[in-house]
C-alpha positions in Angstrom: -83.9 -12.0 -18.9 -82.5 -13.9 -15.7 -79.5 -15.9 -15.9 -80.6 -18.8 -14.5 -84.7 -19.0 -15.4 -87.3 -20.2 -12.5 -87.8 -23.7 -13.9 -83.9 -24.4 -14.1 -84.1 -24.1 -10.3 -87.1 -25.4 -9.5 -85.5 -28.4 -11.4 -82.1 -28.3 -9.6 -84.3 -28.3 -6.1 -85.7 -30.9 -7.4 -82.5 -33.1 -8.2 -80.8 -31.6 -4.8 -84.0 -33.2 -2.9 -83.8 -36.7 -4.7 -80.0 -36.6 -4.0 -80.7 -36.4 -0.3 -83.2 -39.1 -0.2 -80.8 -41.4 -1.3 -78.2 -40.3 1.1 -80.8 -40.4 4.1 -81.8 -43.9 3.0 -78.2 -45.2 2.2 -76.0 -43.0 4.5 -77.2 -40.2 6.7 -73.7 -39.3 8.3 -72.7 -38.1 5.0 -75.4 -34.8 5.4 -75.0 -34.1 8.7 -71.1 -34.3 8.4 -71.0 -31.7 5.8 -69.2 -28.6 5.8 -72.3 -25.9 5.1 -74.1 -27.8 7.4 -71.1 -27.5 10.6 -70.4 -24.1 9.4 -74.3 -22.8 9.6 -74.7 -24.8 12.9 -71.7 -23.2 14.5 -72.1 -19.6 13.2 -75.5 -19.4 14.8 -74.4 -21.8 17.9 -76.9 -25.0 17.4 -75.8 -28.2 18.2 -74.9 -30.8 15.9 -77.1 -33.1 14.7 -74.3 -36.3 13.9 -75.5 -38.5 17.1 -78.9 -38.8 15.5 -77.7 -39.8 11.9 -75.2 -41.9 12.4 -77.3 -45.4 10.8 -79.9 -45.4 8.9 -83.3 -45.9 10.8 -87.1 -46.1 10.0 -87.6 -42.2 10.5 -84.9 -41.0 8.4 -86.0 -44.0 5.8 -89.7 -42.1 5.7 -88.3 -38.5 5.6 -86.2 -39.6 2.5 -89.8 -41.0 0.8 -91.1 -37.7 1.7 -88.2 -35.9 0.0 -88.1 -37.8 -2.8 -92.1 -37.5 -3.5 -91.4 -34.2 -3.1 -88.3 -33.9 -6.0 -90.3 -36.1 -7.8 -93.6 -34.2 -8.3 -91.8 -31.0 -8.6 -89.6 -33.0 -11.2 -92.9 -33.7 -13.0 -94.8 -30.4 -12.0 -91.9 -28.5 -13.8 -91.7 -30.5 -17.3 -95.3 -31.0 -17.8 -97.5 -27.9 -17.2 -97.7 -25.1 -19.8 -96.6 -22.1 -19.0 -99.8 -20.2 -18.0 -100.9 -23.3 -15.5 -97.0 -23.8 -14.5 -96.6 -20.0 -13.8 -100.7 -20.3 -10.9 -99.1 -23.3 -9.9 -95.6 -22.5 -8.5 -96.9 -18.9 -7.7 -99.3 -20.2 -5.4 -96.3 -22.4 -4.3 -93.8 -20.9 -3.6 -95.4 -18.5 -0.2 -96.3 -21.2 1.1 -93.2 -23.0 0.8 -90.7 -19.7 2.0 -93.5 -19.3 5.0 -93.1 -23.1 6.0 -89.3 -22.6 6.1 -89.0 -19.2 7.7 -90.9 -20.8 10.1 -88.9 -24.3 10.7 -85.9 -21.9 10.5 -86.5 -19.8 13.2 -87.5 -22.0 15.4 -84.3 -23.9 15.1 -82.7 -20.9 15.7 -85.1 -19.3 18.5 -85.8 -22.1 20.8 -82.1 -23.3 20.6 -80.3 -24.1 24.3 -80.0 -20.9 25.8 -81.7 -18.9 22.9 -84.4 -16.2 22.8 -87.5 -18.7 23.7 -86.3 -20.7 26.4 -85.9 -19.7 30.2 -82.0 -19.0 29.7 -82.1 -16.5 26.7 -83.9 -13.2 27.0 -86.6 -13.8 25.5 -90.4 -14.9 26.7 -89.0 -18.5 28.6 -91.3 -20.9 26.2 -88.7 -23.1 26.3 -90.1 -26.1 28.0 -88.7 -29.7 27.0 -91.4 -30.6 24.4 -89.3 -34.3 23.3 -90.7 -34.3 19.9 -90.0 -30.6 19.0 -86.7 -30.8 20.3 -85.1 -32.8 17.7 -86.1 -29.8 15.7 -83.6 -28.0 17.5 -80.6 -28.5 15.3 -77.6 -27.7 12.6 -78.9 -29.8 10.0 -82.7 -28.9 10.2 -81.6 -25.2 10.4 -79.3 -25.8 7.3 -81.8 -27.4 5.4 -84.7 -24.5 6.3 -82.2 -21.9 5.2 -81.3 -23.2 2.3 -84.7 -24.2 0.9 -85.3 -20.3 1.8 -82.6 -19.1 0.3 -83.9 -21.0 -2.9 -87.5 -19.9 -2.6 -86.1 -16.2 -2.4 -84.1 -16.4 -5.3 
């Protein structure tokens, strides 16, 4: 038997994504400034994200409804399936999810300033300035992809 059992960190996702919602809606400098999230950026050369959260602001204000409908219905998912449905359901969840993030993830990563999809890295030169896909481009989304991974993994 596992340690820690599927729905305990389903559950603890779930509480982790609630917890960020409110700090996106109340004070966004307090994710970007963390530790993991400097250490991450830094170890794999992104730049930092703090300019852009600094205040609160309408898109950060949606992206904390999305997070918490998403810790919400997982909240709910979690507590009131049985086991058979529970066990389809977050089995047919959780690819999708880890493919979602692997894929927000390395984007981050690849299409960083000088990184392996833009015209300075080595790679194919895809780099182009896109404005909206840029913003993707950052410490704090790369953080947040790897650690969903990470749980999605587990």
């Amino acid at each position: 038997m596992a340690i820690i059992s599927a729905a305990t960190i389903i559950r603890s996702l779930s509480i982790f994504h609630l917890t960020v919602a409110y700090y996106l809606l109340t004070a966004p400098a307090k994710i970007a400034d963390q530790n993991l999230v400097f250490i991450l950026g830094a170890a794999m050369d992104l730049p930092s994200a703090t300019s852009t959260f600094t205040t609160p602001s309408p898109p950060l204000a949606f992206l904390s409804a999305i997070l918490a409908l998403s810790g919400l219905s997982d909240l709910a998912a979690t507590g009131s399936l049985a086991r058979e449905s529970s066990q389809l359901y977050w089995s047919s969840q959780a690819p999708v999810r880890l493919l979602f993030f692997f894929f927000v993830t390395s984007y981050a990563w690849a299409f960083k300033p000088g990184g392996l999809g833009t015209e300075e890295g080595s790679g194919s030169g895809r780099g182009g300035g896109r404005p909206g896909w840029d913003n993707l481009k950052n410490s704090l989304v790369f953080s947040w992809g790897f650690l969903e991974m990470m749980v999605w993994f587990w």
